[in-house]
Gaussian input, Z-matrix of N, CA and C with variables (Angstrom, degrees):
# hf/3-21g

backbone

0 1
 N
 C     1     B1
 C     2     B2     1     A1
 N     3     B3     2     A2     1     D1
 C     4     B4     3     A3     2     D2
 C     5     B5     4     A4     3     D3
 N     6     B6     5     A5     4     D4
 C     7     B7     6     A6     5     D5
 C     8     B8     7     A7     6     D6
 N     9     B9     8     A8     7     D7
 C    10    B10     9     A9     8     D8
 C    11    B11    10    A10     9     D9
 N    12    B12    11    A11    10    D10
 C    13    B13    12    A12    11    D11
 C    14    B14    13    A13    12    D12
 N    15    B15    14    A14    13    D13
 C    16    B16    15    A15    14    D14
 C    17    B17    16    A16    15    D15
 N    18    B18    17    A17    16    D16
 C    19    B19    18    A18    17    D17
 C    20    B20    19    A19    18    D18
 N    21    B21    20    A20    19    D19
 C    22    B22    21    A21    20    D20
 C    23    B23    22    A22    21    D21
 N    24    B24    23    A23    22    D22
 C    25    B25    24    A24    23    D23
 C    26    B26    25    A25    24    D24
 N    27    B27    26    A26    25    D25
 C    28    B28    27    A27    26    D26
 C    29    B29    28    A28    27    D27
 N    30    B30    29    A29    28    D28
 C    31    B31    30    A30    29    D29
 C    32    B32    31    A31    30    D30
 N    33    B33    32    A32    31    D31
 C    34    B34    33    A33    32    D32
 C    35    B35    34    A34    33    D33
 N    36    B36    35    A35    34    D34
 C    37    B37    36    A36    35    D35
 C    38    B38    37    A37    36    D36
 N    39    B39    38    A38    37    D37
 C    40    B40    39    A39    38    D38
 C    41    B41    40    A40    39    D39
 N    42    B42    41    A41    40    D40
 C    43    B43    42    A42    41    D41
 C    44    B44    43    A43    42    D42
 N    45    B45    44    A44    43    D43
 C    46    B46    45    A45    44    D44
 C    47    B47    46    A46    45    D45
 N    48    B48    47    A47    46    D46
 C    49    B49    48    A48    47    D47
 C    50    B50    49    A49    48    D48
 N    51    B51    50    A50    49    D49
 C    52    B52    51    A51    50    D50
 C    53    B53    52    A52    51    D51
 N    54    B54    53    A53    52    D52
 C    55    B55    54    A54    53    D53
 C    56    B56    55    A55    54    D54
 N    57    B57    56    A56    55    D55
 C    58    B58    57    A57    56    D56
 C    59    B59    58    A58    57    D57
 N    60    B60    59    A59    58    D58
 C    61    B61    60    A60    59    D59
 C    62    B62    61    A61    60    D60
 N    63    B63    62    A62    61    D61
 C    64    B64    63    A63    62    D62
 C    65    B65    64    A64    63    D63
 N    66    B66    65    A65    64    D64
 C    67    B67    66    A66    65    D65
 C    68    B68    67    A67    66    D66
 N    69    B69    68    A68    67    D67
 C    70    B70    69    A69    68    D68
 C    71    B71    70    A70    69    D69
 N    72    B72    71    A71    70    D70
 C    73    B73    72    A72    71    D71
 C    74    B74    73    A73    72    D72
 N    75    B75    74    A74    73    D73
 C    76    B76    75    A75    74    D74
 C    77    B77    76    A76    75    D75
 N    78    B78    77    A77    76    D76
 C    79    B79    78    A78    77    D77
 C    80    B80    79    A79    78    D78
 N    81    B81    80    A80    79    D79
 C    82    B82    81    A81    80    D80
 C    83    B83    82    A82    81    D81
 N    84    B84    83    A83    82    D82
 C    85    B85    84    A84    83    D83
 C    86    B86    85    A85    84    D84
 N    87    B87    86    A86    85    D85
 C    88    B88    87    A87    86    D86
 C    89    B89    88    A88    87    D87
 N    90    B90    89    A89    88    D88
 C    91    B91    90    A90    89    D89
 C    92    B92    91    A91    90    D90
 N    93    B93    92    A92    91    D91
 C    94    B94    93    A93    92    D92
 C    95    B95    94    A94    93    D93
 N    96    B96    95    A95    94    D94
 C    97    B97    96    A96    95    D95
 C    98    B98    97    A97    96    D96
 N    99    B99    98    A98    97    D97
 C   100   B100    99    A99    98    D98
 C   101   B101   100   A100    99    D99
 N   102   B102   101   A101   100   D100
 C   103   B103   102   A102   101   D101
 C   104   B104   103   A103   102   D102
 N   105   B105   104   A104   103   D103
 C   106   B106   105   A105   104   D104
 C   107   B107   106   A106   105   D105
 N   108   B108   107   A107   106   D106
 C   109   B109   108   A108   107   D107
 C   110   B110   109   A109   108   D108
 N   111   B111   110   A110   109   D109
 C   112   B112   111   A111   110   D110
 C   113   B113   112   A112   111   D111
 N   114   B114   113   A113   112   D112
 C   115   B115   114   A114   113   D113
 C   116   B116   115   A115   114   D114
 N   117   B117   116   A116   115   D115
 C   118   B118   117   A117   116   D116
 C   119   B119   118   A118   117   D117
 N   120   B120   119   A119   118   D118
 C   121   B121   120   A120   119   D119
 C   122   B122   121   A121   120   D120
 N   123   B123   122   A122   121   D121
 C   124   B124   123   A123   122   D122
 C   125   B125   124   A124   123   D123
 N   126   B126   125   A125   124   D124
 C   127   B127   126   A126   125   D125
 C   128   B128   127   A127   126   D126
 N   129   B129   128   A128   127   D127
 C   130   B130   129   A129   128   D128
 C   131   B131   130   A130   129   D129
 N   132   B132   131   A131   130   D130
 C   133   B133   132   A132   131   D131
 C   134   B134   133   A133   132   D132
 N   135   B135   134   A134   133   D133
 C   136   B136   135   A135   134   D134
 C   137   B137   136   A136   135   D135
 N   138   B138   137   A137   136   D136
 C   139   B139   138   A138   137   D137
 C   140   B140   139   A139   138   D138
 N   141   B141   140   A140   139   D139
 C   142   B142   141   A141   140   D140
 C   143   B143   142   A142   141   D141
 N   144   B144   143   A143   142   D142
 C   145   B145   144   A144   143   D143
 C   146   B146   145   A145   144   D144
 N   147   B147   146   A146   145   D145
 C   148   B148   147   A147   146   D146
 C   149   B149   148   A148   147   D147
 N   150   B150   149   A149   148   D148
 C   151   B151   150   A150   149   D149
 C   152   B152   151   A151   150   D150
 N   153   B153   152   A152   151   D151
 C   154   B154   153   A153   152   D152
 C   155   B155   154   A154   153   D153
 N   156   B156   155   A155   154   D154
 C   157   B157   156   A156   155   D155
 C   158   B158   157   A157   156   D156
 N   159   B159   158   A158   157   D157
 C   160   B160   159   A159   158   D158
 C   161   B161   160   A160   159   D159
 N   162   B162   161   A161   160   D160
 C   163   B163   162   A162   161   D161
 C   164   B164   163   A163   162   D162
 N   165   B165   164   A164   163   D163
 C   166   B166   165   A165   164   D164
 C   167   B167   166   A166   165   D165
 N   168   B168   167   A167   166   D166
 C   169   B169   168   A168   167   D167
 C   170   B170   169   A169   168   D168
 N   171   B171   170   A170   169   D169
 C   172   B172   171   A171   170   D170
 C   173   B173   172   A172   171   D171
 N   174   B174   173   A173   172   D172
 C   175   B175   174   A174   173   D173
 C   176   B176   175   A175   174   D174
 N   177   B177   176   A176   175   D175
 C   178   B178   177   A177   176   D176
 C   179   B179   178   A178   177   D177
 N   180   B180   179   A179   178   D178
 C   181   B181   180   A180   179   D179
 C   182   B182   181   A181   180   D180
 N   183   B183   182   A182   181   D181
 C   184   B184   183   A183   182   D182
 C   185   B185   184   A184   183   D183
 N   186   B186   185   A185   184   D184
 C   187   B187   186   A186   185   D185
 C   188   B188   187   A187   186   D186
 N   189   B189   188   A188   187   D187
 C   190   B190   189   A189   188   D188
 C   191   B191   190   A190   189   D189
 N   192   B192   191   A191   190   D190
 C   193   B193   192   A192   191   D191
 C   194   B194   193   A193   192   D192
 N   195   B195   194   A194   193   D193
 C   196   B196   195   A195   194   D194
 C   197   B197   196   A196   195   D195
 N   198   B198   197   A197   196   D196
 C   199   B199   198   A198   197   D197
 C   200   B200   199   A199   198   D198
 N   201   B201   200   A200   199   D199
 C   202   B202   201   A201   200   D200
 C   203   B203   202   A202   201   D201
 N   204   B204   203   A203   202   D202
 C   205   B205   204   A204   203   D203
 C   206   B206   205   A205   204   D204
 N   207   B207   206   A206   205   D205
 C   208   B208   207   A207   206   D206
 C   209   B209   208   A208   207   D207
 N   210   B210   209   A209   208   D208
 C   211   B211   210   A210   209   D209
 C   212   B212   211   A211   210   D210
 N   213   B213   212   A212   211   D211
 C   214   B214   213   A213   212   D212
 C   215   B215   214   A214   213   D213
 N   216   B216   215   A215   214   D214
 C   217   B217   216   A216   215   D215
 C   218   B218   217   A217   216   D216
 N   219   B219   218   A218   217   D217
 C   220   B220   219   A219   218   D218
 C   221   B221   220   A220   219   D219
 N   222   B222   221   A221   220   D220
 C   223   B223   222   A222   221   D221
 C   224   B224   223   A223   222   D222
 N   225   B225   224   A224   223   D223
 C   226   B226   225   A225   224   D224
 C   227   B227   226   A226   225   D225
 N   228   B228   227   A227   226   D226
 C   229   B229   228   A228   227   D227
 C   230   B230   229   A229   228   D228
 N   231   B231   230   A230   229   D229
 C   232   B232   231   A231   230   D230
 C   233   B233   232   A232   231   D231
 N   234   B234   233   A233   232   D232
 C   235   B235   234   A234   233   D233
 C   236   B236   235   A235   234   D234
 N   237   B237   236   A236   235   D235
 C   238   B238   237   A237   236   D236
 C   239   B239   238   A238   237   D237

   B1=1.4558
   B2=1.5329
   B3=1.7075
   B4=1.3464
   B5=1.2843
   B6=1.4383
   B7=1.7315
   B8=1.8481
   B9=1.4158
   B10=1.2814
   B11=2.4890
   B12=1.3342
   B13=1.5481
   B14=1.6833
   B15=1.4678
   B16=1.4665
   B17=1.5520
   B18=1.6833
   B19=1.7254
   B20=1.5070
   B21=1.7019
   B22=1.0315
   B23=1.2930
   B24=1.5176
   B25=1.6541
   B26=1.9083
   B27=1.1407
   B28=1.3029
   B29=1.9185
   B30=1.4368
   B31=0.8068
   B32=1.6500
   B33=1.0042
   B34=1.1712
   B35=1.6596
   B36=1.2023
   B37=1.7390
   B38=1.7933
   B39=1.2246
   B40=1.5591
   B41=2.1877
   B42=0.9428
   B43=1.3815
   B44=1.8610
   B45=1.4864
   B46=1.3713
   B47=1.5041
   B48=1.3256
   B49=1.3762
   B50=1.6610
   B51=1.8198
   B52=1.5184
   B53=1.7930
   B54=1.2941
   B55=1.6361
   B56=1.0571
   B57=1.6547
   B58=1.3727
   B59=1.5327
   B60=1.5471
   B61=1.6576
   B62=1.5365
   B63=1.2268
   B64=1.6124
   B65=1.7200
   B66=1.1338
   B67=1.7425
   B68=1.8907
   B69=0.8501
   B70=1.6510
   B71=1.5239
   B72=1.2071
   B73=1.3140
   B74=1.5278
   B75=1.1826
   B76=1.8091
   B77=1.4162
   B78=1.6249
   B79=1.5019
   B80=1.3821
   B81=1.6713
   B82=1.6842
   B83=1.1746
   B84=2.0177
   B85=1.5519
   B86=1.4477
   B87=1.0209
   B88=1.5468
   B89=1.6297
   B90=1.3119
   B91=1.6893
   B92=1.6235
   B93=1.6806
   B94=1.0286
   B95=1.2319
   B96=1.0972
   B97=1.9753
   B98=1.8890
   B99=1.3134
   B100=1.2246
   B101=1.7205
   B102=1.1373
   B103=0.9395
   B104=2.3992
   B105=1.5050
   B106=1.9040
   B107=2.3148
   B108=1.1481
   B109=1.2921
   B110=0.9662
   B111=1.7238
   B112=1.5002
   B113=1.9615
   B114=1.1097
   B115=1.4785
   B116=1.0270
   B117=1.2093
   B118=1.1886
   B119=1.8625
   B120=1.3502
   B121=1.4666
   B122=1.4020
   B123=1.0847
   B124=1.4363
   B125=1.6863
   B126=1.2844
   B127=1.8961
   B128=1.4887
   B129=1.3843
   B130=1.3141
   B131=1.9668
   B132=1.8050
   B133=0.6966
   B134=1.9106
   B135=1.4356
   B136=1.6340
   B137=1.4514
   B138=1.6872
   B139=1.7847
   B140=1.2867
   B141=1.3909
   B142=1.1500
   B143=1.3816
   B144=1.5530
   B145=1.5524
   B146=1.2113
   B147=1.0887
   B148=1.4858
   B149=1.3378
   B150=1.2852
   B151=1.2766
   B152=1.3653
   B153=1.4974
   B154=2.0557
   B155=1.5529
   B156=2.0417
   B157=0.9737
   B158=1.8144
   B159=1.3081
   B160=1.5465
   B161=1.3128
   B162=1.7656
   B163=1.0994
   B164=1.7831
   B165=1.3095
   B166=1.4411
   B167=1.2460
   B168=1.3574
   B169=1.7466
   B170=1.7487
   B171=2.1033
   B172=1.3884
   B173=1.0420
   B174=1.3848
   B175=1.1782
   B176=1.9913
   B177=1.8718
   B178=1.4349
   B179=1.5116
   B180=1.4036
   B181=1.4463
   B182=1.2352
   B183=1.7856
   B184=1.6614
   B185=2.0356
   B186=1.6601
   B187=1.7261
   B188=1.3478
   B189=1.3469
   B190=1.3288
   B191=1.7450
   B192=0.7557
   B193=1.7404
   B194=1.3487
   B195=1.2059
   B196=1.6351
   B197=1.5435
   B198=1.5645
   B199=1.3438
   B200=1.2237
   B201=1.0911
   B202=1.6757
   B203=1.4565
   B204=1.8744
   B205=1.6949
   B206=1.5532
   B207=1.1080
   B208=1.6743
   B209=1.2989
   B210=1.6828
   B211=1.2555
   B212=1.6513
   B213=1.5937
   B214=1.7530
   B215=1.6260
   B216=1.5792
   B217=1.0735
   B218=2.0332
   B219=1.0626
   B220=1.3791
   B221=1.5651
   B222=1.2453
   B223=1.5038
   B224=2.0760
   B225=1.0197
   B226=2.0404
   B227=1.3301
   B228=1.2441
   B229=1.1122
   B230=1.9259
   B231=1.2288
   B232=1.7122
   B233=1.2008
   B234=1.4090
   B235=1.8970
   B236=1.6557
   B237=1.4361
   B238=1.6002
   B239=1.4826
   A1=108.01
   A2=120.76
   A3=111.46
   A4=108.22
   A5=121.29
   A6=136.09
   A7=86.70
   A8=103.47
   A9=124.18
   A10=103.84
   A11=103.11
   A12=100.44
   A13=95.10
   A14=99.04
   A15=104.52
   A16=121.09
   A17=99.91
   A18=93.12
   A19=96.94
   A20=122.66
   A21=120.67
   A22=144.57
   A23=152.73
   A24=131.15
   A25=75.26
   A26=103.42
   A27=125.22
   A28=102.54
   A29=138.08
   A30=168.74
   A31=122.02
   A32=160.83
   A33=141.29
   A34=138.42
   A35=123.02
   A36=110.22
   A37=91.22
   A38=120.52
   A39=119.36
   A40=89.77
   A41=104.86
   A42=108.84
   A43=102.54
   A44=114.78
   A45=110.19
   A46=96.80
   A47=136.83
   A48=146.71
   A49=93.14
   A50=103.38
   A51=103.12
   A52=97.53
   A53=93.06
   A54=116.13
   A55=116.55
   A56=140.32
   A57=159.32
   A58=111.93
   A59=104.68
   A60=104.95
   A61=102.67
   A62=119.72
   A63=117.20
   A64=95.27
   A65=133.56
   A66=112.92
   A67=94.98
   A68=98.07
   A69=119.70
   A70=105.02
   A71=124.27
   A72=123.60
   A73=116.22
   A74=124.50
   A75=123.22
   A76=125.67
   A77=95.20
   A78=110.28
   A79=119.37
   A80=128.09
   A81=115.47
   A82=135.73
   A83=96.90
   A84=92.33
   A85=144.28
   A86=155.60
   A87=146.69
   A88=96.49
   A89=123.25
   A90=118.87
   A91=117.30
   A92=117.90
   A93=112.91
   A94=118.59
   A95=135.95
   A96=138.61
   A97=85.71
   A98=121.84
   A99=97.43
   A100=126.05
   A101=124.18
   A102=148.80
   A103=105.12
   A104=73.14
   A105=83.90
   A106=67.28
   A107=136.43
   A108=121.23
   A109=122.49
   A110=133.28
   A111=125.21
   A112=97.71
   A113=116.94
   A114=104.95
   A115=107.70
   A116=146.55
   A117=138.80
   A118=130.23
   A119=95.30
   A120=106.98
   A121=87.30
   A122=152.40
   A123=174.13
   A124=86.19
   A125=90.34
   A126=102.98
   A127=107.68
   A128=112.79
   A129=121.72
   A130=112.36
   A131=111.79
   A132=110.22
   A133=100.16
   A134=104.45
   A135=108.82
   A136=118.69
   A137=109.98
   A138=112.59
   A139=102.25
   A140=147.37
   A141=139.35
   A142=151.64
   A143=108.47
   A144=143.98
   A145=113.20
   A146=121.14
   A147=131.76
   A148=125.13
   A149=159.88
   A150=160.65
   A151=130.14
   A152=95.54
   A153=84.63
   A154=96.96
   A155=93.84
   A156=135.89
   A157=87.24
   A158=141.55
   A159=125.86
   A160=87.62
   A161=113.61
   A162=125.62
   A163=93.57
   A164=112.88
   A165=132.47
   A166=137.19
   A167=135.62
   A168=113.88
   A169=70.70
   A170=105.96
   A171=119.07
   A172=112.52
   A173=153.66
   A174=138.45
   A175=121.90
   A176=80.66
   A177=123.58
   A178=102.79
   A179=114.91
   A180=103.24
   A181=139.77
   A182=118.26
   A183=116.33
   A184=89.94
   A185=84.26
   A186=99.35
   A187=86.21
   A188=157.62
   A189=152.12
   A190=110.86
   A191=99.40
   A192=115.94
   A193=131.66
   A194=148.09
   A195=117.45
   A196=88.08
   A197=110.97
   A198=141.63
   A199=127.78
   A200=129.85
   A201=111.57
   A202=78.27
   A203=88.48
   A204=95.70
   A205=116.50
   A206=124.89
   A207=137.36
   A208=105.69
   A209=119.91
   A210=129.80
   A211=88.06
   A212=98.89
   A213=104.85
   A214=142.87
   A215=101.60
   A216=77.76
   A217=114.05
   A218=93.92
   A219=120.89
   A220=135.55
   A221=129.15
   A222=115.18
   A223=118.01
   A224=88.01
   A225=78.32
   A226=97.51
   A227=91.65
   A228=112.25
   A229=96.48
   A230=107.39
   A231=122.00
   A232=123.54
   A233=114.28
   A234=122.29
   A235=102.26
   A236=107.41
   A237=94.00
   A238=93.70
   D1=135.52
   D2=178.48
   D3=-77.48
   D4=167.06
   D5=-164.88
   D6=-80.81
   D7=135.08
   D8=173.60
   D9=-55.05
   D10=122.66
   D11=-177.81
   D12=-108.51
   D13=131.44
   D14=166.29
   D15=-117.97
   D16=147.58
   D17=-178.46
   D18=-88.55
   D19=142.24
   D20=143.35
   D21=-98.05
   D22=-163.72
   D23=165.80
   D24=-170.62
   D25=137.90
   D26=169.24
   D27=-104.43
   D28=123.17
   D29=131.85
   D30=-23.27
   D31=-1.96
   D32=-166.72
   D33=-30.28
   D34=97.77
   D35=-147.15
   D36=-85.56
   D37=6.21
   D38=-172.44
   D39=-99.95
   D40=-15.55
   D41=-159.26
   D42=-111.76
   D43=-43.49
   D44=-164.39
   D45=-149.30
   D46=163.78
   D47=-148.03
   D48=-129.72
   D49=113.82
   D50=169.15
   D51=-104.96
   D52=145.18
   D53=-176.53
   D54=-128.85
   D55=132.33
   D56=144.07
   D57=-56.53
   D58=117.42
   D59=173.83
   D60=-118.37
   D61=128.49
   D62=165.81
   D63=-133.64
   D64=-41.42
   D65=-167.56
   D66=-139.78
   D67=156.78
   D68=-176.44
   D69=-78.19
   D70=159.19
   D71=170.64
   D72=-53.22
   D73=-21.10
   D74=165.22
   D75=-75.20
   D76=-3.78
   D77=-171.91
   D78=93.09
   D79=-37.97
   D80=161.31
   D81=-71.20
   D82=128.18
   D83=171.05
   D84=10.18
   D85=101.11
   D86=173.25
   D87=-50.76
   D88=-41.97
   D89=-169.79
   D90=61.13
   D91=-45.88
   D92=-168.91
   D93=-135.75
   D94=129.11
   D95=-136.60
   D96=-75.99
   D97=-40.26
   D98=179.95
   D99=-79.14
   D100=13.92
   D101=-172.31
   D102=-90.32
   D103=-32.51
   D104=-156.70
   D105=-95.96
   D106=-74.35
   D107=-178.78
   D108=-27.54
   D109=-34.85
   D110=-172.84
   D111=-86.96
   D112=-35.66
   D113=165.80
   D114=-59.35
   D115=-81.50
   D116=-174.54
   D117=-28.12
   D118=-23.63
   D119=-174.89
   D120=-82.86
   D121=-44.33
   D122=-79.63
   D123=-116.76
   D124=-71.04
   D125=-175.68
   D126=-106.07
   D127=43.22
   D128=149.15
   D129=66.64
   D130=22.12
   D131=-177.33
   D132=-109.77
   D133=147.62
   D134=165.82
   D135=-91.84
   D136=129.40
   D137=160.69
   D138=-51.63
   D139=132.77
   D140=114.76
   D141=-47.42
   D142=-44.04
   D143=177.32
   D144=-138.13
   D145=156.78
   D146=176.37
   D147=-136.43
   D148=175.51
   D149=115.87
   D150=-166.06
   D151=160.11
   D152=-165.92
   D153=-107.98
   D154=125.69
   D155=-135.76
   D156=-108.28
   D157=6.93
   D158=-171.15
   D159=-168.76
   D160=-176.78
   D161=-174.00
   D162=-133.35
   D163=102.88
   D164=147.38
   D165=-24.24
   D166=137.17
   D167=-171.35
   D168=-135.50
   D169=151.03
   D170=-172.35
   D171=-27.45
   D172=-48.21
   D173=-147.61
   D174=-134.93
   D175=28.94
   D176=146.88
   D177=71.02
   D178=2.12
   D179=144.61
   D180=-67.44
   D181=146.36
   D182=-147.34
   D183=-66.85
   D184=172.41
   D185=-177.91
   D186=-115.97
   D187=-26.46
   D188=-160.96
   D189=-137.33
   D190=162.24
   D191=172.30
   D192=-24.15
   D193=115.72
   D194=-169.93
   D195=-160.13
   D196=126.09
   D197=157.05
   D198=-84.13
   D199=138.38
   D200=-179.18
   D201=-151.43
   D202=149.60
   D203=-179.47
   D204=21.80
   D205=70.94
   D206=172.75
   D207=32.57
   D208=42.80
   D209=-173.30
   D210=-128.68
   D211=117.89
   D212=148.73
   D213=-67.79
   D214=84.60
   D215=-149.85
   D216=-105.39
   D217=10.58
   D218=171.95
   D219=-139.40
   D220=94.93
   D221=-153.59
   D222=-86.89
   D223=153.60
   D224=-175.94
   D225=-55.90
   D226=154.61
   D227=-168.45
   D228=-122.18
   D229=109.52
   D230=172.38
   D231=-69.38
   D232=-17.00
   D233=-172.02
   D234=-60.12
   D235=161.90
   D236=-157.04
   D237=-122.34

């Protein structure tokens, strides 16, 4: 079996701005990272990195916990 390869990216929050995307300013899902890039181009900002950050249930509401800006904005969810 080959040795498991991982990507890394080191973060600096004094240096570069990490951000949480789950819904667009209309409120739907982004769903698709280029979706959250063309907003962003919007106000003249660039995606750099990307990744999907939770686990989704069909109709793309979160399955776990999610804060944004010290805002609750999704609560765990205990159902089993």
């Amino acid at each position: 079996m080959p040795p498991s390869q991982f990507i890394t990216h080191i973060v600096d929050p004094t240096e570069s701005e990490l951000t949480f995307f789950w819904r667009d300013k209309t409120g739907e899902p982004y769903q698709y990272f280029r979706r959250i890039k063309q907003a962003l181009a919007s106000e003249n900002k660039i995606l750099r990195i990307a990744m999907n950050g939770g686990t989704f249930q069909e109709d793309l509401t979160l399955l776990g916990l999610y804060i944004e800006n010290g805002e609750l904005l999704y609560r765990l969810s205990r159902r089993q």
